[in-house]
C-alpha positions as CSV (number, residue, x, y, z in Angstrom):
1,X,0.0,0.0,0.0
2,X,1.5,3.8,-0.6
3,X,-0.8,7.0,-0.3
4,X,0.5,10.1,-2.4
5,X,1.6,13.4,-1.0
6,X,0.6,15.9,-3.7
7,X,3.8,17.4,-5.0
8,X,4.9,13.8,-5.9
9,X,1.9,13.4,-8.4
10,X,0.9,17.2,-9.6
11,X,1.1,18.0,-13.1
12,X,1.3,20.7,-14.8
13,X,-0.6,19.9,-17.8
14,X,-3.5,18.7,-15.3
15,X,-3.4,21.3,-13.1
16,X,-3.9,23.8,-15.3
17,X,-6.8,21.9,-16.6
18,X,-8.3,22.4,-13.5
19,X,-9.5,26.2,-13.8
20,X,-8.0,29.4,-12.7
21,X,-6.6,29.4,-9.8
22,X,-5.0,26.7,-9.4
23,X,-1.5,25.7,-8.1
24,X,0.4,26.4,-10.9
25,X,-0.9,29.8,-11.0
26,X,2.3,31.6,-9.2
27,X,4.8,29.0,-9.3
28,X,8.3,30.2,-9.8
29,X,9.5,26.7,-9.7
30,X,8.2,24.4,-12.6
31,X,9.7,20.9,-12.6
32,X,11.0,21.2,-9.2
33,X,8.1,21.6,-6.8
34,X,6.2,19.1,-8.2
35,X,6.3,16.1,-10.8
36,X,5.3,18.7,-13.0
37,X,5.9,16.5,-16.6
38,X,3.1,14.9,-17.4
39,X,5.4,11.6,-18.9
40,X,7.1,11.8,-15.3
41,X,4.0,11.6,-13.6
42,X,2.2,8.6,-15.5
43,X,5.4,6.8,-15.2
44,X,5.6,7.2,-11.3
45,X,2.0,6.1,-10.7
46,X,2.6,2.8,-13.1
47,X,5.0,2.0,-11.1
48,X,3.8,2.5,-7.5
49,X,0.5,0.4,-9.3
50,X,2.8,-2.1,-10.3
51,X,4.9,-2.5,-6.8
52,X,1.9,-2.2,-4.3
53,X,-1.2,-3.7,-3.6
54,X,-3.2,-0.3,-4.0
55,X,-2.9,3.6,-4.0
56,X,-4.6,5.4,-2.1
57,X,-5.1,9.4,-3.0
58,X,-7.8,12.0,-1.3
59,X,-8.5,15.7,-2.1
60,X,-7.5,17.1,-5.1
61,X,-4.3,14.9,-5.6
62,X,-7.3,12.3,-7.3
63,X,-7.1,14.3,-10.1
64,X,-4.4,13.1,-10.8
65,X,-4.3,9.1,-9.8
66,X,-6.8,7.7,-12.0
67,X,-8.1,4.4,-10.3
68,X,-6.6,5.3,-7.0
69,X,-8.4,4.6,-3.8
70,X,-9.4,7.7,-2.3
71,X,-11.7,6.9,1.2
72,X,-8.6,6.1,3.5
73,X,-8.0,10.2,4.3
74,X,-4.9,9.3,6.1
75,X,-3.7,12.1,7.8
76,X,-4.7,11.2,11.4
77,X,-4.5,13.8,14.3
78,X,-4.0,13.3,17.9
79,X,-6.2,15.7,18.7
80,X,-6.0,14.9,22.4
81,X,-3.2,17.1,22.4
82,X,-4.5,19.7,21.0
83,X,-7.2,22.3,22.3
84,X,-8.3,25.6,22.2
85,X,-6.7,28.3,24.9
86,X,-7.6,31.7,24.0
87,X,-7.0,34.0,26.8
88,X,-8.5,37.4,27.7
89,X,-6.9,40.2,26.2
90,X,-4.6,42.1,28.6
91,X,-5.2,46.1,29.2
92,X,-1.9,46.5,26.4
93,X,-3.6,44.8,23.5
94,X,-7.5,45.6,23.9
95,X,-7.5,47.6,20.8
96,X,-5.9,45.2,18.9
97,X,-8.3,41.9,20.2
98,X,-11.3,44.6,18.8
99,X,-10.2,43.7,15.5
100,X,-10.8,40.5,13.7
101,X,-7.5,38.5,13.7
102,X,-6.8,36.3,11.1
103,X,-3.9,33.6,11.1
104,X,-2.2,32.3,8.1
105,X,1.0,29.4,8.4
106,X,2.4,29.8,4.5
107,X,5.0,26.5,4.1
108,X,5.1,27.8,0.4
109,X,3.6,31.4,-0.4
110,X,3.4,30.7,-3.7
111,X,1.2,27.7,-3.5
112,X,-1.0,28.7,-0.9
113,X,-2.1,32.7,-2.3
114,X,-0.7,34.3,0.5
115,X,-0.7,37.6,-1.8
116,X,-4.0,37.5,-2.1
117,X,-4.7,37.1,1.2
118,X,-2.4,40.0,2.2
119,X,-4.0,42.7,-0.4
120,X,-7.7,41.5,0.4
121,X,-6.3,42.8,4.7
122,X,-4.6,45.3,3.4
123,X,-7.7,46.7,1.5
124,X,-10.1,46.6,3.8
125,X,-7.8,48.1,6.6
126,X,-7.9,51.3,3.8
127,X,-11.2,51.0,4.0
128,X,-11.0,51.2,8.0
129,X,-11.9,47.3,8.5
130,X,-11.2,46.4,11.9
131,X,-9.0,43.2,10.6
132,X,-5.3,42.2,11.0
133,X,-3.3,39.9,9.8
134,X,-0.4,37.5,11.4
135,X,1.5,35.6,9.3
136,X,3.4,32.2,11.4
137,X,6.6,31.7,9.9
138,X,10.0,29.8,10.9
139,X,8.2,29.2,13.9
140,X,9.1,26.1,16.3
141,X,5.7,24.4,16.6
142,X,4.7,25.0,20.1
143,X,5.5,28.7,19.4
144,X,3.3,28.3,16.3
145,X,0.3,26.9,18.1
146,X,0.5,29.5,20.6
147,X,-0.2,31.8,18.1
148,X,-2.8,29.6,16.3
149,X,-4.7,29.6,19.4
150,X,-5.2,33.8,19.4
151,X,-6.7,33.3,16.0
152,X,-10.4,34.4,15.0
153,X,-10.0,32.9,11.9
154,X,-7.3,30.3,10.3
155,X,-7.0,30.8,6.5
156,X,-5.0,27.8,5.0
157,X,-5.1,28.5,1.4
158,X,-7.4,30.1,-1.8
159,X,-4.9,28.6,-4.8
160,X,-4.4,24.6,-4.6
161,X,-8.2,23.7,-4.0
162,X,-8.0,21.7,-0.7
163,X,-7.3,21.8,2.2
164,X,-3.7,21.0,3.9
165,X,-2.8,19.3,7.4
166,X,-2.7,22.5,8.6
167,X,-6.6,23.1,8.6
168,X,-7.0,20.1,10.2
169,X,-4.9,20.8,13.2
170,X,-6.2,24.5,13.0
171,X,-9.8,23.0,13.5
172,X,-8.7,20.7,16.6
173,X,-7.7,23.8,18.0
174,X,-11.4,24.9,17.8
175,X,-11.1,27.6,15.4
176,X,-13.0,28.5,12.3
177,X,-10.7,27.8,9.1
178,X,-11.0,29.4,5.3
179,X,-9.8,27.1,2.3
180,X,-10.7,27.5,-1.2
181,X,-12.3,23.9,-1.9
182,X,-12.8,23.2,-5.8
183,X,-15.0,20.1,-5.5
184,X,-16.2,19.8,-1.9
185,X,-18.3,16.8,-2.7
186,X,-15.8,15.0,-4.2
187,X,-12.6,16.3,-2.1
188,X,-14.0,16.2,1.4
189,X,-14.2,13.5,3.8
190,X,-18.5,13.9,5.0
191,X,-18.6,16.9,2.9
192,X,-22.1,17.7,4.5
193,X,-20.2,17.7,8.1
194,X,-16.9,19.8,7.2
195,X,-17.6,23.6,8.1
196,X,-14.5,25.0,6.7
197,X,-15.2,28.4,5.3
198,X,-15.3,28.0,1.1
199,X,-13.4,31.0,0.4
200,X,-11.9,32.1,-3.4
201,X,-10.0,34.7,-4.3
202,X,-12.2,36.4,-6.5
203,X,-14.6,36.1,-3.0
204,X,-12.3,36.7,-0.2
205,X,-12.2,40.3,0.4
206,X,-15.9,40.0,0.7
207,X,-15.4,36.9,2.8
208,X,-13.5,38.7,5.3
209,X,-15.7,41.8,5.5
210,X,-18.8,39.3,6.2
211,X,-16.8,37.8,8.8
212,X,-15.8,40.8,10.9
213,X,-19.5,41.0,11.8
214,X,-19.9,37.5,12.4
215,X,-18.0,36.7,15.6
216,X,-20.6,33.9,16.8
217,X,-21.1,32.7,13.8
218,X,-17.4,32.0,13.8
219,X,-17.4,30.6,17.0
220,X,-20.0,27.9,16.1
221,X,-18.0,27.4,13.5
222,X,-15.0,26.8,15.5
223,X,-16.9,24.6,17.5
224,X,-18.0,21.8,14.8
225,X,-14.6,22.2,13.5
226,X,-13.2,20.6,16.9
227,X,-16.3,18.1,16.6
228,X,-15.5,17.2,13.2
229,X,-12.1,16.3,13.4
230,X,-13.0,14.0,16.4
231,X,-15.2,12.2,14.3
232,X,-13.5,11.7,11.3
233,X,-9.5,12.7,11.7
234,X,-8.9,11.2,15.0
235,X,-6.1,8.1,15.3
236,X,-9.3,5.8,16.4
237,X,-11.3,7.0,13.7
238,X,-8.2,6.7,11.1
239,X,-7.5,3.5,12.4
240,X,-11.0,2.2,11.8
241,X,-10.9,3.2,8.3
242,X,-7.2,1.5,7.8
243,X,-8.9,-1.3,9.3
244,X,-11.4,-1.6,6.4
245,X,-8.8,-1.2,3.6
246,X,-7.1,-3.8,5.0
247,X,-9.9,-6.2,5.1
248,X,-10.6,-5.1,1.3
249,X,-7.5,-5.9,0.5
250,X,-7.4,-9.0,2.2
251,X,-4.5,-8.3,4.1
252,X,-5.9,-8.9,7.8
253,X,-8.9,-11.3,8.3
């Protein structure tokens, strides 16, 4: 069995197939952040075929793994360690807890639109917005979820179409998350259940001015975020769908 990790099976012809915006939209790296050649790619997935007893794929990386398996979602989160700590805001920073705070963790700027996101803040701050933005980078984890945990809102991306590891964890934490999602029904693990906040960039300024005024809203948000990462992203809950691939594939009895 192997699952894929996205970069390993991206294209570029595909990609771009896929609609504007995509990830190939501000790359500055063709054929070195991902597969990228559409030979190369084939040939990779042939073999993994050939060597394993399946593929497994989720999100938008089935796009390009034709005949992949794609119900394992097998990024499992021990969400026991993880929770939501937000603490009052201290006399120094009142002002700036007035305002909606919105958290972005950009591995790769270029594939995730934080641009985007930093002209729609920057806009609506002109406008006199009561929003901020805090960008986590070259952070030590702990230090990272420290700062997670002052968020309003987590946005994890608005250019590759799903959603990354780090909205999962971001949800555990309880808080609301914003990820551009091309095909929710067919990306999404209980698409129906998932309450991350569908964002684009064509839609985002507008996104973040709604959500300004929206504080409970966001909260409740927050709040079947932590429930739905429980359910369906927990190690018991990974396990239990491992368990059934296994069993498919007549590895365990």
């Amino acid at each position: 069995m192997v699952w894929v990790y996205g970069a390993d099976v991206r294209t570029r012809e595909c990609t771009l197939k896929l609609g504007q915006y995509n990830c190939c939209t501000d790359c500055t790296q063709v054929g070195r952040a991902c597969v990228c050649d559409s030979a190369t790619g084939a040939s990779n997935v042939a073999r993994l075929r050939a060597n394993h007893a399946t593929l497994f794929s989720m999100g938008d990386m089935i796009e390009y793994t034709p005949g992949s398996r794609n119900d394992l979602f097998y990024w499992p989160l021990d969400i026991h360690g993880l929770h939501s700590a937000k603490s009052p805001p201290s006399e120094s920073n009142q002002d700036s807890r007035s305002k909606l705070r919105v958290v972005h963790a950009p591995n790769h700027r270029e594939f995730k639109g934080t641009r985007y996101l930093e002209d729609a803040v920057s806009a609506l701050q002109t406008e006199g917005v009561p929003i901020e933005l805090v960008l986590v980078e070259k952070l030590p984890n702990h230090e990272a979820l420290n700062v997670y945990r002052t968020a309003d809102v987590i946005f994890d991306q608005c250019l590759i179409g799903y959603h990354g590891y780090f909205a999962l964890e971001a949800m555990a934490l309880g808080k609301p998350v914003m990820c551009y999602i091309r095909k929710p029904d067919e990306y999404l693990l209980h698409p129906q259940e998932c309450p991350i906040i569908n964002t684009h960039i064509d839609t985002l300024k507008q996104d973040l001015r709604r959500l300004v005024s929206s504080r409970e809203e966001l909260e409740l948000i927050g709040r079947r975020g932590r429930q739905y990462v429980e359910r369906h992203y927990s190690r018991e809950a990974f396990a239990g769908r491992l368990r059934r691939a296994y069993l498919d594939l007549g590895i365990m009895k």
